[in-house]
C-alpha positions in Angstrom: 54.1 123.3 -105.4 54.2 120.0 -103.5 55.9 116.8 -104.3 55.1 113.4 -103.0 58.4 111.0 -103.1 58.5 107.4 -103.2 60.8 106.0 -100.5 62.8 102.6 -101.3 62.0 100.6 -99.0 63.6 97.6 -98.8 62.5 94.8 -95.9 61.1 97.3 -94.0 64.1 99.7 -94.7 65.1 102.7 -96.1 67.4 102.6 -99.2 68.9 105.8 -97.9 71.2 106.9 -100.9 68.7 106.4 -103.8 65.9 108.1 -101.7 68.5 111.2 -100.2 69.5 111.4 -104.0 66.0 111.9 -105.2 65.4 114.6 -102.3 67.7 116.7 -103.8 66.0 116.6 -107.6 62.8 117.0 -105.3 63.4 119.8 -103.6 63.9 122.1 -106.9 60.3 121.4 -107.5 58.4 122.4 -104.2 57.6 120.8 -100.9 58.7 117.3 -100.6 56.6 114.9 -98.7 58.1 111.3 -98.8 55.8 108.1 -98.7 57.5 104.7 -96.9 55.5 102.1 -97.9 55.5 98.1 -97.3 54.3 95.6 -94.8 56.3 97.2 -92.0 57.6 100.9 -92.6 57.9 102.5 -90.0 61.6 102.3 -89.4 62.2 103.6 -92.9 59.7 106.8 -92.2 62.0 107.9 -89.2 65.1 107.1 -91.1 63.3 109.5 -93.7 62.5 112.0 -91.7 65.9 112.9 -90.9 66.9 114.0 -94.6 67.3 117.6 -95.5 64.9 118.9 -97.2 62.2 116.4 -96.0 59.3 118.3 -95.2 56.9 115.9 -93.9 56.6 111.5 -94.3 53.8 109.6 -94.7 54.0 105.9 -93.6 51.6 103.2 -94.9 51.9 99.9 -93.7 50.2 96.6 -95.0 51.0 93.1 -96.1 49.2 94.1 -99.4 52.1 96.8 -99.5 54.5 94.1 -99.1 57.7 92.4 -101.7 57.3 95.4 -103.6 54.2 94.9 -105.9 53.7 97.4 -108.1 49.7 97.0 -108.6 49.0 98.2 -104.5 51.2 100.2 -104.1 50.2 102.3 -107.4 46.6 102.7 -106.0 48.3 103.9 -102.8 50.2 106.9 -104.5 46.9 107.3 -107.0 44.8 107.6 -104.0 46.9 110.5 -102.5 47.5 112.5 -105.8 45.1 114.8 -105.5 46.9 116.6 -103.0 50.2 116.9 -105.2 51.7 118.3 -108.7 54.5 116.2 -108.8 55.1 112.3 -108.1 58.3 111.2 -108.2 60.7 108.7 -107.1 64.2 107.4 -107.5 64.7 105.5 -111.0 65.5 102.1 -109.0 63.8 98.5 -110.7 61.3 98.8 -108.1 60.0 102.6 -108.8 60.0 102.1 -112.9 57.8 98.6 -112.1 55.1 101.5 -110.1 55.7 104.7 -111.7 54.6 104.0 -115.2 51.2 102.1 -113.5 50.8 105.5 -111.7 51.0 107.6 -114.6 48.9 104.7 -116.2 45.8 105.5 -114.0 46.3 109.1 -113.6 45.8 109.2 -117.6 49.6 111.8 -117.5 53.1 110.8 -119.7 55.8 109.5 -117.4 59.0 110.9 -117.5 61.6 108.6 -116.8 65.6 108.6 -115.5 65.2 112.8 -115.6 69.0 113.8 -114.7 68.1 117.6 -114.1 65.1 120.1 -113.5 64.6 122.9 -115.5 61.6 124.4 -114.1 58.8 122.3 -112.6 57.3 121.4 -116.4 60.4 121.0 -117.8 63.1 117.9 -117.3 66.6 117.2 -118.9 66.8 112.9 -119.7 69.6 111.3 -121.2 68.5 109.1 -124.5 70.5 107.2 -127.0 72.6 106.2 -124.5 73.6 109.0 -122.9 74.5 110.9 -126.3 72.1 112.9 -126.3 70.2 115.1 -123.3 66.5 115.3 -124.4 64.6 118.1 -122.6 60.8 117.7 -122.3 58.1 119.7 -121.3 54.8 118.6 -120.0 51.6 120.3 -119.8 50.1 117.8 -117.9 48.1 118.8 -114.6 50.4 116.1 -112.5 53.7 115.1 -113.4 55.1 111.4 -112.9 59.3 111.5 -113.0 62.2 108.9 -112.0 65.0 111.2 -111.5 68.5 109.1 -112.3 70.1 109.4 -109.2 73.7 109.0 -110.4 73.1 112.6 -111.7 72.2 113.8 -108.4 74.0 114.4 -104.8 72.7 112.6 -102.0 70.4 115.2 -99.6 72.5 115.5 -96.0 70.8 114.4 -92.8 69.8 116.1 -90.0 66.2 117.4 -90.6 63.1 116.3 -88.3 60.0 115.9 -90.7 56.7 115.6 -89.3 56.2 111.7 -89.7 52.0 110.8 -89.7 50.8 106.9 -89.9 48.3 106.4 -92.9 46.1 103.6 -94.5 47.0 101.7 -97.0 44.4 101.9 -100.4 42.6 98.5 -101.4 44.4 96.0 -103.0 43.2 95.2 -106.2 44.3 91.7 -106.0 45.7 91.8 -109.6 49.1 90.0 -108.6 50.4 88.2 -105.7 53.8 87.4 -104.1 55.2 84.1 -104.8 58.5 84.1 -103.9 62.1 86.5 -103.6 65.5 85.0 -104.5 68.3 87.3 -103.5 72.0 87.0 -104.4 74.0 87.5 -100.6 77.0 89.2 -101.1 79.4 90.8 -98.4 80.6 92.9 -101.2 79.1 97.0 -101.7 75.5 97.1 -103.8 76.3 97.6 -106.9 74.7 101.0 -107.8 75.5 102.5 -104.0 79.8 101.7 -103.7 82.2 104.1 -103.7 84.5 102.2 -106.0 83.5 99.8 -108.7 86.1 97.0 -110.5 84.5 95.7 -113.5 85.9 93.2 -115.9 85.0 92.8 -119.6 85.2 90.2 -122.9 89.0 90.4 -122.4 89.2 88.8 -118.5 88.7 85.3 -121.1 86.5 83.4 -118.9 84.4 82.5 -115.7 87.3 81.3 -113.6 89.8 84.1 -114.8 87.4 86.8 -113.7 87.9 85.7 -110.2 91.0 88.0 -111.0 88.5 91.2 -110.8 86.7 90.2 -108.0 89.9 89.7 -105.8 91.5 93.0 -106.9 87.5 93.9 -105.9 87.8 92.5 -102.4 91.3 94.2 -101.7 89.5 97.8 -102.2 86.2 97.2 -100.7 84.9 97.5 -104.0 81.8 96.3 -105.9 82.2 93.9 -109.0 80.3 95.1 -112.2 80.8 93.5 -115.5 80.2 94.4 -119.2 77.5 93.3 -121.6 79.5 91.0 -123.3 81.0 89.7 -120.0 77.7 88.8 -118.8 76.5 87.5 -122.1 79.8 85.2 -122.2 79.1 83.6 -119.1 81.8 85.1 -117.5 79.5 87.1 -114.6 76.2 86.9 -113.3 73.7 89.1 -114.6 73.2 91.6 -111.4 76.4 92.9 -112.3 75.7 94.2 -115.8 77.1 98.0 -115.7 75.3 99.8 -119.1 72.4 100.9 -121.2 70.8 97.5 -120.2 72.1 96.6 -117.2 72.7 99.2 -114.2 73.6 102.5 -114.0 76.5 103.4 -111.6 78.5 106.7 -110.6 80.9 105.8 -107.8 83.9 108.2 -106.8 86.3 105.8 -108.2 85.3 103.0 -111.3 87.8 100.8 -112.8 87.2 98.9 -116.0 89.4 95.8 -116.8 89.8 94.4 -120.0 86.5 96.5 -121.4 86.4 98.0 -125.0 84.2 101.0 -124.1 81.2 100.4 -126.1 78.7 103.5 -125.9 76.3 100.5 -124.5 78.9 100.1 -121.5 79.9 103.8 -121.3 75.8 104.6 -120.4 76.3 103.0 -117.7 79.2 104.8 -116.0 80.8 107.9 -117.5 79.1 109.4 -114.6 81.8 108.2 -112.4 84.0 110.8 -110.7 87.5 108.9 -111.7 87.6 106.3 -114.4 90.5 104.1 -114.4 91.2 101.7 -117.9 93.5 98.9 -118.4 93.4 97.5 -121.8 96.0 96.2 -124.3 94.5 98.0 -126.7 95.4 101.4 -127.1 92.9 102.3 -129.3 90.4 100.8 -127.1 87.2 103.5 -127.2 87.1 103.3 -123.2 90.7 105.8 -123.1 88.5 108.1 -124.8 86.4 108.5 -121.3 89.2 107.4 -118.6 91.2 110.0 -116.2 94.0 107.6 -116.1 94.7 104.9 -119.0 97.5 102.0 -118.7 97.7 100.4 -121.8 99.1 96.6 -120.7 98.3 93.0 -120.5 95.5 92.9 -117.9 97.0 89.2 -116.6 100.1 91.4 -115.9 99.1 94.5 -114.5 96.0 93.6 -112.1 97.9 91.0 -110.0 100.4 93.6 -109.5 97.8 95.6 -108.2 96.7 92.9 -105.8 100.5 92.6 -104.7 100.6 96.2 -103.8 97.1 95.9 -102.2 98.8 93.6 -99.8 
């Protein structure tokens, strides 16, 4: 069976863990062919080409292909279908804004966040917040799937896929680019870092979450926050880790001042080593964490910092 992947591309760039991660859940389903597509792509095709497992990359370049719009870029992948049984793609923001337009106009289901294969009809997904693995079977001809990459290791490098230069589809002109506004950060991405710090209700406020984003800095970590953090004002939205914000699995993920709601615990019980710190001892997150250390977290994360030094 053959496969047709959906690179993420990003500014002309290949998002090279999502995309090596979706490889991986590719490769159990046939002959993966990977698609880099945006106004310039080529640099992402050869970056591509070197993942194990890659068997051949299709580069389409055109400003109609640019800032990520879903509408050309879903007549792109619907105008190369026939050729594939399986269309798939990492389950990034960008992928499940195309995916579900793909499956849309190929008339199929979609099967989102898949976090195993079973056989090529038949998926494993995580639902009610990761409770409960739903498998699902489809008998349709084509099969539309974001595989949840967190799930997933990423595909190694060293391969040498064929890479061949292709047209881009017409642009339907349904939607156009206004404008991007990006958060700069020297920190780790969010859903890529090795180690996560995220803080919770009980950091207290804006300014005393400044706490988690130092002890952040001192291990080259990310900063993630809880629902109720972000709801509370305390941190930005882009750093919502749960059911409705991001899903992370870094080796290391430590969670300040967080109760453990299942919402939250979607989001990261995934993570190799969880680390809690919580005056609470009956807090629900020590259900989930390798190591627990029940303590004020005013006390114990500046004495962190202090042996961070």
């Amino acid at each position: 069976m053959a496969v047709l992947l959906l690179a993420e591309v990003n500014n002309g760039e290949l998002a090279m863990d999502a995309t090596a991660k979706a490889v991986t859940a590719a490769k159990a389903l046939g002959d993966v062919t990977v698609l880099c597509a945006g106004a310039t792509a080529a640099a992402a095709g050869e970056a591509a080409a070197t993942i194990d497992g890659v068997a051949k990359v299709l580069v389409a370049e055109d400003a109609a292909l640019g800032h990520r719009l879903a509408e050309s870029t879903a007549a792109l992948i619907v105008s190369l279908a026939d050729g594939y049984e399986h269309i798939v793609a990492p389950a990034t923001t960008d992928a499940k804004n195309v995916m579900p337009r793909v499956a849309a106009l190929l008339d199929v289901m979609v099967i989102s966040d898949a976090s195993a294969v079973v056989d090529g009809d038949t998926f494993e997904r995580p639902i009610y917040a990761g409770n409960a693995i739903q498998t699902v079977k489809s008998k349709d001809a084509k099969k539309v799937i974001t595989f949840r990459t967190s799930t997933f290791d990423a595909a190694a490098t060293g391969g040498s896929a064929v890479v061949e230069t292709i047209g881009a589809a017409g642009d339907p002109g349904l939607s156009e680019w206004v404008e991007d506004k990006v958060a700069e950060s020297d920190r780790p991405e969010l859903t890529s870092a090795g180690i996560v710090v995220s803080g919770g209700r009980g950091v207290g406020s804006e300014e005393d979450f400044a706490l988690i984003e130092k002890l952040a800095d001192k291990l080259g970590a990310a900063v993630g926050a809880s629902r109720a953090a972000v709801d509370s004002g305390f941190a930005p939205n882009d750093w919502q880790v749960g059911q409705t914000g991001k899903v992370v699995a870094p080796e290391l993920y430590i969670a300040v001042g967080i109760s453990g709601a299942i919402q939250h615990l979607a989001g990261m019980k995934d993570s190799k080593i969880i680390v809690a710190i919580n005056k609470d001892e009956e807090a629900p997150i020590f259900q989930v964490a390798d190591y627990g250390l029940v303590a004020d977290l005013f006390d114990a994360v500046p004495m962190m910092i202090e042996k961070l030094t």
